[in-house]
SETIMAR-400132 format. One record per residue (C-alpha): residue number from 1; z, y, x negated. Coordinates in steps of 0.2 Angstrom, whole numbers, plus 5000, padded with zeros to 4 digits. Each point is the difference from the previous one (the first is absolute). Example, Ala and Ser with C-alpha at 12.3 -4.5 7.8 and 13.67 -1.06 7.14 Angstrom:
<recs>
<rec num="1" c3="5039" c2="4978" c1="4938"/>
<rec num="2" c3="4997" c2="5017" c1="4994"/>
</recs>
This chain:
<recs>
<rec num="1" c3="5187" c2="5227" c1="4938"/>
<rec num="2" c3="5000" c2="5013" c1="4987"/>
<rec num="3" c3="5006" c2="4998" c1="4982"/>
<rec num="4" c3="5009" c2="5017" c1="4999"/>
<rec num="5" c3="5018" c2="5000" c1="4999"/>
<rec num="6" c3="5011" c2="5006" c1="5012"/>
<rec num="7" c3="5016" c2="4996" c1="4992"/>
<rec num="8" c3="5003" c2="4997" c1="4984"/>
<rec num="9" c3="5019" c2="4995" c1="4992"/>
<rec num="10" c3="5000" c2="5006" c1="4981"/>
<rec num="11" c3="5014" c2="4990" c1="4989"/>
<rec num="12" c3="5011" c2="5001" c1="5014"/>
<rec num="13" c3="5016" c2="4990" c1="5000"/>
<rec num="14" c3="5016" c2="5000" c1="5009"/>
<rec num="15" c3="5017" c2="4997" c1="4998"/>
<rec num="16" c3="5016" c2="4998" c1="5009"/>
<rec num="17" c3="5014" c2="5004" c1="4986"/>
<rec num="18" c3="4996" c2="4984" c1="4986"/>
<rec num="19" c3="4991" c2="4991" c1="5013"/>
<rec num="20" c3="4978" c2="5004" c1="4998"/>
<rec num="21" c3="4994" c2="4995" c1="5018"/>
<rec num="22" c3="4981" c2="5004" c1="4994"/>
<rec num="23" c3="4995" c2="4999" c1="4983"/>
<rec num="24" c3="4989" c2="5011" c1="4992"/>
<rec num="25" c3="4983" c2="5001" c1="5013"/>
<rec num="26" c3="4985" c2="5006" c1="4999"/>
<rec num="27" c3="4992" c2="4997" c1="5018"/>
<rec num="28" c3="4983" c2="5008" c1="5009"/>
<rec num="29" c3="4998" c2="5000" c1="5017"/>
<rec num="30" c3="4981" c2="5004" c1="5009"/>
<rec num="31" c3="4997" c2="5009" c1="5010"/>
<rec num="32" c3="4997" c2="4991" c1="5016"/>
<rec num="33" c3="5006" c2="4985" c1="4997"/>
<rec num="34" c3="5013" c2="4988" c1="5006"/>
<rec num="35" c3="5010" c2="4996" c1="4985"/>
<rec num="36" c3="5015" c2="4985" c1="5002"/>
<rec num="37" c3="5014" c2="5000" c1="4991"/>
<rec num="38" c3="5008" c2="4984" c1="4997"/>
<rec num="39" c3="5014" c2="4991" c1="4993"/>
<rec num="40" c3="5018" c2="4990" c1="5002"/>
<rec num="41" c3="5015" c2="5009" c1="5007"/>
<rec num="42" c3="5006" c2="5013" c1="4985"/>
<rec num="43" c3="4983" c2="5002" c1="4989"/>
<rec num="44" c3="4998" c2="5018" c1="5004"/>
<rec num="45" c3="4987" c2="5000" c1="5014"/>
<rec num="46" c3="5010" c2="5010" c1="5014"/>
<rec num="47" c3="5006" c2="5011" c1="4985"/>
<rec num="48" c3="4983" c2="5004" c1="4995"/>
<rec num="49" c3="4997" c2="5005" c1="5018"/>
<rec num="50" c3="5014" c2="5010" c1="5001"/>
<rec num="51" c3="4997" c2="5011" c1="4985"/>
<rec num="52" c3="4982" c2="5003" c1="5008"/>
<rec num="53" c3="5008" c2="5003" c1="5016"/>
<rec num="54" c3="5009" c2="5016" c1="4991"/>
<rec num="55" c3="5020" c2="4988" c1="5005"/>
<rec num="56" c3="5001" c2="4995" c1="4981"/>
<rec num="57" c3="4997" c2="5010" c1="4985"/>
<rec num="58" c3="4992" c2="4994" c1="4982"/>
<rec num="59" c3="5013" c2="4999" c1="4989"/>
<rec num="60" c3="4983" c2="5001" c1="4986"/>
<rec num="61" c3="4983" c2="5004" c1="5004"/>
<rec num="62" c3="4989" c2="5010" c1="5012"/>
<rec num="63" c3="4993" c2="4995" c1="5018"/>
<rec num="64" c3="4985" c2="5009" c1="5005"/>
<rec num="65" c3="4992" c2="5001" c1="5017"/>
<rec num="66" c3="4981" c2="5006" c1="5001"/>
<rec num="67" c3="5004" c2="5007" c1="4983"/>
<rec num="68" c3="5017" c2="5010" c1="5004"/>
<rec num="69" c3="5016" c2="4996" c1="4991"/>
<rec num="70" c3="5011" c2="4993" c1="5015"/>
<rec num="71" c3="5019" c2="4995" c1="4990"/>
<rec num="72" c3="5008" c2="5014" c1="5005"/>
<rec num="73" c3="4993" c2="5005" c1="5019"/>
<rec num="74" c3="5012" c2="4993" c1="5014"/>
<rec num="75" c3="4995" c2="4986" c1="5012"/>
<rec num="76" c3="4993" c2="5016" c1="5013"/>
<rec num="77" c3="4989" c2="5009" c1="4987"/>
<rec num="78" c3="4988" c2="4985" c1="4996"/>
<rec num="79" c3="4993" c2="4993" c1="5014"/>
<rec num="80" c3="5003" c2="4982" c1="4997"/>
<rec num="81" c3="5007" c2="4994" c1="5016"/>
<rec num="82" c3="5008" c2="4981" c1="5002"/>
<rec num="83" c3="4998" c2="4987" c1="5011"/>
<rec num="84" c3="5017" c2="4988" c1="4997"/>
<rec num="85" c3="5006" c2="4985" c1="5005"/>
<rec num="86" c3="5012" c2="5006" c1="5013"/>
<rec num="87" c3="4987" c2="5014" c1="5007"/>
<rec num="88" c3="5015" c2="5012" c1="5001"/>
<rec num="89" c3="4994" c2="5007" c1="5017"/>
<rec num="90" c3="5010" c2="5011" c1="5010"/>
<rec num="91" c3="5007" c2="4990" c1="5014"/>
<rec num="92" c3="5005" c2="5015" c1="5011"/>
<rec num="93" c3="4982" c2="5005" c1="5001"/>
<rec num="94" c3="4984" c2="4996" c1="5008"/>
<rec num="95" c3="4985" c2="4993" c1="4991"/>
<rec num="96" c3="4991" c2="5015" c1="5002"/>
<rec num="97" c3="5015" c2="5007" c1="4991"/>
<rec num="98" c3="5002" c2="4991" c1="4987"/>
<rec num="99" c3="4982" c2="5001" c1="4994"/>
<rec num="100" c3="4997" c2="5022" c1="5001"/>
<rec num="101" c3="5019" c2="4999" c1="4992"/>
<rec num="102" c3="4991" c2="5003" c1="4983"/>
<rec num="103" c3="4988" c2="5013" c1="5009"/>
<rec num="104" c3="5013" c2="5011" c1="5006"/>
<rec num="105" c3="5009" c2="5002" c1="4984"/>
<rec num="106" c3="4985" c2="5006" c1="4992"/>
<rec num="107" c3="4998" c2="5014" c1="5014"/>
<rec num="108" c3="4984" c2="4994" c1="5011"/>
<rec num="109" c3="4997" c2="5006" c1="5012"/>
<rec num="110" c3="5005" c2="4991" c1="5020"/>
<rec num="111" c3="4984" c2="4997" c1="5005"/>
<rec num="112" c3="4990" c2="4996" c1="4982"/>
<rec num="113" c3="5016" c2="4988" c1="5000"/>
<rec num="114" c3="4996" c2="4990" c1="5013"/>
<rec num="115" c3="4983" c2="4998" c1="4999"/>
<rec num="116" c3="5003" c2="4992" c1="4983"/>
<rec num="117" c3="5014" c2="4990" c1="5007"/>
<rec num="118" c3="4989" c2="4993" c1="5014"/>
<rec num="119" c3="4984" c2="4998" c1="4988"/>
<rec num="120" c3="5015" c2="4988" c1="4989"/>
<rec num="121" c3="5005" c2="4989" c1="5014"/>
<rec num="122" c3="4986" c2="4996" c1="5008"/>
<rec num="123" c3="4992" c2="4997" c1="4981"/>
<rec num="124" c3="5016" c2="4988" c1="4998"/>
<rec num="125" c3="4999" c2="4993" c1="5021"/>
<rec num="126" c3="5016" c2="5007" c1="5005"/>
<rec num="127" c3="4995" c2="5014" c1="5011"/>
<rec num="128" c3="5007" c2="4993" c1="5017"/>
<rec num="129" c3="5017" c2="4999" c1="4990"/>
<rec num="130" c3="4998" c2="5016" c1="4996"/>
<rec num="131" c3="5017" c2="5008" c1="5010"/>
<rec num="132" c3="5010" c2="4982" c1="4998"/>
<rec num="133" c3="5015" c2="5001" c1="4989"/>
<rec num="134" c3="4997" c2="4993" c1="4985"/>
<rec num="135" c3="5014" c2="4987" c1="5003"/>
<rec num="136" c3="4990" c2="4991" c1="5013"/>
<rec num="137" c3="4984" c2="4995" c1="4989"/>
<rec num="138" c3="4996" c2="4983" c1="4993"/>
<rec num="139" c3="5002" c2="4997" c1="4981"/>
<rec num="140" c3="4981" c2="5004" c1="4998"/>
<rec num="141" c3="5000" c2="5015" c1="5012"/>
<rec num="142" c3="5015" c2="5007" c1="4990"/>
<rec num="143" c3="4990" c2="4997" c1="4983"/>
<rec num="144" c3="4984" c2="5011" c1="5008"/>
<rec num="145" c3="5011" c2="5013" c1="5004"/>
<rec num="146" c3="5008" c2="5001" c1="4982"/>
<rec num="147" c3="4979" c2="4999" c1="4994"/>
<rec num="148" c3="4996" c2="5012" c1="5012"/>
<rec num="149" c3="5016" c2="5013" c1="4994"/>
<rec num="150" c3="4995" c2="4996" c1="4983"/>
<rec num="151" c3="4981" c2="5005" c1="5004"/>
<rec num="152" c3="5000" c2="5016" c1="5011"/>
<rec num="153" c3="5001" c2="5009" c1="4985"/>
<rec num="154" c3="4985" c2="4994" c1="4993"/>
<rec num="155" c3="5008" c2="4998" c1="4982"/>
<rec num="156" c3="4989" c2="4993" c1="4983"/>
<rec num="157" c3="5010" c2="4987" c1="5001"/>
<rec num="158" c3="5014" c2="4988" c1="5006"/>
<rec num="159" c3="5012" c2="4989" c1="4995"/>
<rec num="160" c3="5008" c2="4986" c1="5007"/>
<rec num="161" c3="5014" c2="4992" c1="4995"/>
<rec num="162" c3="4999" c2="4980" c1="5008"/>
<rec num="163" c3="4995" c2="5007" c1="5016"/>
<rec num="164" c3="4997" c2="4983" c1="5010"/>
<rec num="165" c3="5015" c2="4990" c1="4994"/>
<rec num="166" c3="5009" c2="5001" c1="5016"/>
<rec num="167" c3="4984" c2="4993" c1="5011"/>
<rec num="168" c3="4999" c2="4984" c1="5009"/>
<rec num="169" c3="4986" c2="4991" c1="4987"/>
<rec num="170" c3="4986" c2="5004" c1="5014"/>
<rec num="171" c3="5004" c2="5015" c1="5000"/>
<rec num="172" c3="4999" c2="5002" c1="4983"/>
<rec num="173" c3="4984" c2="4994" c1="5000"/>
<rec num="174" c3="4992" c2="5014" c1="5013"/>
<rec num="175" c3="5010" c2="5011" c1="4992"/>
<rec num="176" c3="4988" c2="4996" c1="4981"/>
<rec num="177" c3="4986" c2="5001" c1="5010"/>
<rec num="178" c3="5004" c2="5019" c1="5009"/>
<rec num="179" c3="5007" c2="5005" c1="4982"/>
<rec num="180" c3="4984" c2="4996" c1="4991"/>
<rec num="181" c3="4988" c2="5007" c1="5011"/>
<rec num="182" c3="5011" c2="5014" c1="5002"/>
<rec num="183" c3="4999" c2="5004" c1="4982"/>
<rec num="184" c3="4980" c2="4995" c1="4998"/>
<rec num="185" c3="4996" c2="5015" c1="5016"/>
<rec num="186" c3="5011" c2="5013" c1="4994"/>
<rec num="187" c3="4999" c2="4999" c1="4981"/>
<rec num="188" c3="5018" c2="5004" c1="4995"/>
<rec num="189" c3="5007" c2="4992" c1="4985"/>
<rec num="190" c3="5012" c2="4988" c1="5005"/>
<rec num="191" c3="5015" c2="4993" c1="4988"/>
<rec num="192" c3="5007" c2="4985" c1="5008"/>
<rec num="193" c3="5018" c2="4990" c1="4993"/>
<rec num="194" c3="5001" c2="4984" c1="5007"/>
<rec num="195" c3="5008" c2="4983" c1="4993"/>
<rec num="196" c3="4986" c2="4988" c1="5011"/>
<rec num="197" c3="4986" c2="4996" c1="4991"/>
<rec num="198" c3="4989" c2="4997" c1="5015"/>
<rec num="199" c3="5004" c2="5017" c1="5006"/>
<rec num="200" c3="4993" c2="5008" c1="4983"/>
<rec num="201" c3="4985" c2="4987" c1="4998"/>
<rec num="202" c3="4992" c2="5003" c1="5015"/>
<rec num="203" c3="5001" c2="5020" c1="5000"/>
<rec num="204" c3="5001" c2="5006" c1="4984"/>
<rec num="205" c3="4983" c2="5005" c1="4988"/>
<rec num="206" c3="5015" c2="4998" c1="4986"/>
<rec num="207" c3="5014" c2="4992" c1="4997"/>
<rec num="208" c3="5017" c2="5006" c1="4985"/>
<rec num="209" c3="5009" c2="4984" c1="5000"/>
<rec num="210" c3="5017" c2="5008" c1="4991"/>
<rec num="211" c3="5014" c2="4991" c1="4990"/>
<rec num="212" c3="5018" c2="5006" c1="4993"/>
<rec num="213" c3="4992" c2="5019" c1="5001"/>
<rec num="214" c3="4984" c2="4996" c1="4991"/>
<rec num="215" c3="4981" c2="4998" c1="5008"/>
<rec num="216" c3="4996" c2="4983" c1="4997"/>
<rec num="217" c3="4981" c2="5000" c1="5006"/>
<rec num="218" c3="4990" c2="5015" c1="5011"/>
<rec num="219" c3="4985" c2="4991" c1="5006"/>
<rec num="220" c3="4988" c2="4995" c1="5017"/>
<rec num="221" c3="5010" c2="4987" c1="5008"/>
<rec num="222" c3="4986" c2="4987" c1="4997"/>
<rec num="223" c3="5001" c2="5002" c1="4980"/>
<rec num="224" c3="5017" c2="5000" c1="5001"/>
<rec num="225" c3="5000" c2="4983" c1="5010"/>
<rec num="226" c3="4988" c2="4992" c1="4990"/>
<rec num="227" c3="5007" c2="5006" c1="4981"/>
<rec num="228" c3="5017" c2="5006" c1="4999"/>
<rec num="229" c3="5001" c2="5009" c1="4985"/>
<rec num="230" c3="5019" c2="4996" c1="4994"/>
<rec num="231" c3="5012" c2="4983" c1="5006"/>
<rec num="232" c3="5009" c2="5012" c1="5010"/>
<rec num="233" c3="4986" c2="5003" c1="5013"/>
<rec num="234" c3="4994" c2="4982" c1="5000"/>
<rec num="235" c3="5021" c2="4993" c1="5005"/>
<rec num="236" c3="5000" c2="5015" c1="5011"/>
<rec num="237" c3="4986" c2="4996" c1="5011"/>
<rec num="238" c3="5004" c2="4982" c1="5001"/>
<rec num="239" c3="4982" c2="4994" c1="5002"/>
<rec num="240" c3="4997" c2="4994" c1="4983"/>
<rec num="241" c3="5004" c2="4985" c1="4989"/>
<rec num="242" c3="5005" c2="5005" c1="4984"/>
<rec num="243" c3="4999" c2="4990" c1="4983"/>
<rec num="244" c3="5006" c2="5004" c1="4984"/>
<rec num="245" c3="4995" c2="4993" c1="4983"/>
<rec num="246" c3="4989" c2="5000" c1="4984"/>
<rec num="247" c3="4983" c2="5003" c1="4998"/>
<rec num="248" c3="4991" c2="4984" c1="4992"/>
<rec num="249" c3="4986" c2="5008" c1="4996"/>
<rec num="250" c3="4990" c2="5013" c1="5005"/>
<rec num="251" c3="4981" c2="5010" c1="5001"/>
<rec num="252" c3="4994" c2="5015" c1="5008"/>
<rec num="253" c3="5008" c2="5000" c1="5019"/>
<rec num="254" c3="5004" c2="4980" c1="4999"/>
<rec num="255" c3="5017" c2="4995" c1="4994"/>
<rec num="256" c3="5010" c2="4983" c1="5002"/>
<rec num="257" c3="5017" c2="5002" c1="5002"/>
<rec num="258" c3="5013" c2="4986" c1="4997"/>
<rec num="259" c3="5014" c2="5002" c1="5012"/>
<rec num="260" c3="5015" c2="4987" c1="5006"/>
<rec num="261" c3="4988" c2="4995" c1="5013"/>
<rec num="262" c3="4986" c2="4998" c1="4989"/>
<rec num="263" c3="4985" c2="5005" c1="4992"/>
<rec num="264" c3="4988" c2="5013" c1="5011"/>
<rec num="265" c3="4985" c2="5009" c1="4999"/>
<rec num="266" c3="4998" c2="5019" c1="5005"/>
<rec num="267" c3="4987" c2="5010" c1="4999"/>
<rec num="268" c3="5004" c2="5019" c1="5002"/>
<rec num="269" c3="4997" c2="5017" c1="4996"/>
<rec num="270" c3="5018" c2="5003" c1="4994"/>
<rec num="271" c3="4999" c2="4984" c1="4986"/>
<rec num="272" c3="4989" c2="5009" c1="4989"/>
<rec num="273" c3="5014" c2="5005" c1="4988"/>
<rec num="274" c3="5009" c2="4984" c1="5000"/>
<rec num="275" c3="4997" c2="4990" c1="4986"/>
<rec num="276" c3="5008" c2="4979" c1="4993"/>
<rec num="277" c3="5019" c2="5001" c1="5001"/>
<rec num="278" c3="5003" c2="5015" c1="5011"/>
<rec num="279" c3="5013" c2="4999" c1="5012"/>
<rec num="280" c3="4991" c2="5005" c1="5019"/>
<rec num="281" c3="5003" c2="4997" c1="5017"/>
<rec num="282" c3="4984" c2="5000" c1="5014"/>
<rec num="283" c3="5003" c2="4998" c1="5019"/>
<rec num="284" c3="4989" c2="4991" c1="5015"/>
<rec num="285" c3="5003" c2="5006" c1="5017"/>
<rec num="286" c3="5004" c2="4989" c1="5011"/>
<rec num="287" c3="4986" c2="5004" c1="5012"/>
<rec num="288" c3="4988" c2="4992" c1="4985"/>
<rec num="289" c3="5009" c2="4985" c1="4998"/>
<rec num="290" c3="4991" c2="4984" c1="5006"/>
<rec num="291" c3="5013" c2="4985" c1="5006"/>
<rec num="292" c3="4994" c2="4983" c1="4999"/>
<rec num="293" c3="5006" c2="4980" c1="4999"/>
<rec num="294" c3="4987" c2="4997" c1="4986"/>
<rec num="295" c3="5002" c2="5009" c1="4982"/>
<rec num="296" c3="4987" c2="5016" c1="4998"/>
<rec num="297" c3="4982" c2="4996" c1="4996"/>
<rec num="298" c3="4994" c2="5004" c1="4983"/>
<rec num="299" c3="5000" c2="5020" c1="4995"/>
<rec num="300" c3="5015" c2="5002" c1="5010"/>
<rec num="301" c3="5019" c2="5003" c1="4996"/>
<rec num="302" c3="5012" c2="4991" c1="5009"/>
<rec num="303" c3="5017" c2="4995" c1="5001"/>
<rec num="304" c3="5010" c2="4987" c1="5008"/>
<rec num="305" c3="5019" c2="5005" c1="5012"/>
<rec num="306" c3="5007" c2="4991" c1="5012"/>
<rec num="307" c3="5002" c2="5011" c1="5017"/>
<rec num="308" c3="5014" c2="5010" c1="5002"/>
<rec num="309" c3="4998" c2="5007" c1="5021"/>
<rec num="310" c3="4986" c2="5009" c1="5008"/>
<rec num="311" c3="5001" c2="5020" c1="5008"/>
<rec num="312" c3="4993" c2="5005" c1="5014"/>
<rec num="313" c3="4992" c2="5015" c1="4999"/>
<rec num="314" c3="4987" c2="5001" c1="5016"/>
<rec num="315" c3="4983" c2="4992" c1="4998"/>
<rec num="316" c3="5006" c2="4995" c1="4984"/>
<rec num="317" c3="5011" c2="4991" c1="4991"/>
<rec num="318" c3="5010" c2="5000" c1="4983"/>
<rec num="319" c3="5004" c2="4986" c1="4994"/>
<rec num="320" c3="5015" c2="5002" c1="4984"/>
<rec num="321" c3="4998" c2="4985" c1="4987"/>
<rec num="322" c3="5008" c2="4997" c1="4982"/>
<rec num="323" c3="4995" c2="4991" c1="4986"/>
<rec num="324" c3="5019" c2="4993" c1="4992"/>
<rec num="325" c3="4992" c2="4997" c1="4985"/>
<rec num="326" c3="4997" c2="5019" c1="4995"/>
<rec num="327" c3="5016" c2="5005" c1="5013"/>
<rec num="328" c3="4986" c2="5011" c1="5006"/>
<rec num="329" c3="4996" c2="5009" c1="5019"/>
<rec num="330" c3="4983" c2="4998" c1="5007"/>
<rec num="331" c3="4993" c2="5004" c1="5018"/>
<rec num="332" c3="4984" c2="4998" c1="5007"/>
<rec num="333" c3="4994" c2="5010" c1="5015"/>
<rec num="334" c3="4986" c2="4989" c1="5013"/>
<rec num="335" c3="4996" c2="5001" c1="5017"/>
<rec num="336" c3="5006" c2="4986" c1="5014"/>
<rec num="337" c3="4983" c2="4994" c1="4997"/>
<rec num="338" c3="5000" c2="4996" c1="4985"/>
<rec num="339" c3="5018" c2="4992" c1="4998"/>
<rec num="340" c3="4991" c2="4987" c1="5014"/>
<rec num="341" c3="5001" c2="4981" c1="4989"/>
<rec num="342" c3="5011" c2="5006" c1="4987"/>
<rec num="343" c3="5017" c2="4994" c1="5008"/>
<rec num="344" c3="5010" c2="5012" c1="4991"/>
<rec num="345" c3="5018" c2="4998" c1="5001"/>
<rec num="346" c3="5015" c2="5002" c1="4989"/>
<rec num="347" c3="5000" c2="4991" c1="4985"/>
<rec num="348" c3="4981" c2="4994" c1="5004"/>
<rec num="349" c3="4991" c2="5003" c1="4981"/>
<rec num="350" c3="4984" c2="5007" c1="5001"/>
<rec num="351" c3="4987" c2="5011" c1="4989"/>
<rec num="352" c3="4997" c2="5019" c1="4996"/>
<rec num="353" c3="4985" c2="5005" c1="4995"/>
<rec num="354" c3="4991" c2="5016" c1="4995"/>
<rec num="355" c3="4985" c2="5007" c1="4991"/>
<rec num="356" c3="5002" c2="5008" c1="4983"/>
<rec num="357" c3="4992" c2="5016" c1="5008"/>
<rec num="358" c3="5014" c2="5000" c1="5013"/>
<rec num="359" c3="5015" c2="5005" c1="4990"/>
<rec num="360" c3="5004" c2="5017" c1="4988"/>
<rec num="361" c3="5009" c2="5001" c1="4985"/>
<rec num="362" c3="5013" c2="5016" c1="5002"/>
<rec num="363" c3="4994" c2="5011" c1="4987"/>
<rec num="364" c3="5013" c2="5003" c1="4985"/>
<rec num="365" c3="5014" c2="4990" c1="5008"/>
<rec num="366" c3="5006" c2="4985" c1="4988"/>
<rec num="367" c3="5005" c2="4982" c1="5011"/>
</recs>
């Protein structure tokens, strides 16, 4: 994937009369990558898209595509076709007219048009289909068809705004997997809005997790995973236990923090600044937390909560636990294996351990 920048939002912000659904942005998109967008109903995602879709226009700001100012060109004069939720097919077509639909507006010619148009469905494994009414497909034959319509054209780059929310979940799953190798064969930058976090992780090369019209954190999804930069992120992927407090004391990347919960140990790139009496918050994801009957062995944090109910999430589990003292939330998320001995049910107390390695103080955000 190269660095250069395909897209680039300068300053831009929009507005519905007083109401500022993106704040001032400044965003670059590569070119070939697969870039996420994600966030909670009304934090300016699908507005973002729309505005580089050419159906919104910056109320401030410029949005360039491979270097041309695009504000003011109309939805047909930038090449940035979408893939959406609903698919917007035409039902009174074929399949096969649905995807050279985009072809014959722009003048090709019959036969160059179907070659493209049978190149496209057999690349998207719906040629036998290819004189079926749209209206008789599956949920994931209809998707390839709205790829494939999307495609023909061969564009720089695509949008899609939550394309596989309306899958059955396998679905959703073979749908991941024919997006991501999709995108990796041809090249093209891909902008994809969703609101599932499974969806981004596993294809995206970055993630804009977005908030009240603001970017919150750009970044692999790994490194955003493993060191959320503000609160926000951390709550919103819900797989971190956060603590707030006061730094004890402090030197070089180790800090103690005293919280509610008690005193802990961090040790983390981000604590460098911190010094004795600052306010900070760190966070432990739940995947690094250890569970036990007995309290931590020496060098490791722990805290004590009482089991709240367990989630079943697959070939894991989550188990939710409080500790009253602190009225604070933790979870822990183990294999089946290793809750084997442990007897956990509600109300059963039981220890949460970690190493001081395994947690990160969010940089510049006070407890």
């Amino acid at each position: 994937m190269t660095e250069e920048a395909l897209v680039v939002f300068d300053g831009v912000v929009k507005r519905f009369g007083a109401f500022i659904a993106v704040e001032k942005t400044d965003l670059e998109i590569r070119k070939g990558e697969f870039l996420a967008i994600m966030g909670s109903s009304g934090c300016g995602k699908t507005t973002t898209l729309r505005m580089l879709a050419g159906l919104e226009t910056p109320s401030e700001g410029e949005i360039r595509l491979a270097g041309k100012r695009i504000n003011d060109l109309p939805t047909w004069g930038r090449d940035t076709p979408m893939v959406w939720q609903s698919l917007a097919l035409f039902p009174f077509l074929t399949v096969r007219e649905n995807v050279e639909f985009s072809l014959r507006m722009r003048g090709v010619e019959k036969s160059a048009r179907r070659k493209r148009v049978d190149t496209w469905l057999e690349r998207m494994q719906i040629g036998e289909f290819a004189e079926r009414n749209v209206n008789h497909l599956s949920g994931g034959q209809r998707q390839r068809v709205a790829l494939a319509r999307s495609l023909v054209t061969e564009p720089q780059i695509l949008l899609l705004d939550e394309p596989l929310s309306a899958l059955d979940a396998h679905l959703k799953v073979r749908m991941q997997t024919v997006l991501s190798n999709l995108q990796r064969e041809l090249g093209i930058t891909f902008v994809y809005v969703t609101h599932s976090q499974s969806e981004a992780f596993s294809m995206a090369d970055r993630v804009v997790i977005m908030s009240r019209g603001r970017i919150e954190q750009i970044d692999n999804p790994q490194e955003i995973y493993r060191a959320p930069r503000t609160r926000f992120v951390a709550e919103f992927l819900g797989s971190s236990n956060i603590f707030s407090g006061r730094v004890a004391d402090a030197g070089g990347q180790s800090v103690k923090i005293a919280t509610q919960a008690g005193e802990f140990i961090v040790v983390s790139h981000t604590a460098t600044q911190l010094r004795k009496g600052d306010q900070a918050t760190f966070v432990v994801s739940d995947d690094r937390v250890h569970l036990s009957n007995e309290p931590p062995r020496e060098g490791c944090n722990g805290v004590q909560a009482s089991v709240v109910g367990e989630e079943f999430v697959g070939a894991t589990a989550v188990i939710h636990l409080e500790n009253a003292a602190a009225a604070l939330e933790l979870k822990a998320q183990k294999s089946h294996d290793e809750l084997e001995g442990l007897n956990l049910s509600p109300g059963t107390p039981v220890w949460l351990s970690w190493r001081p390695e395994a947690a990160h103080v969010l940089p510049g955000m006070p407890g």
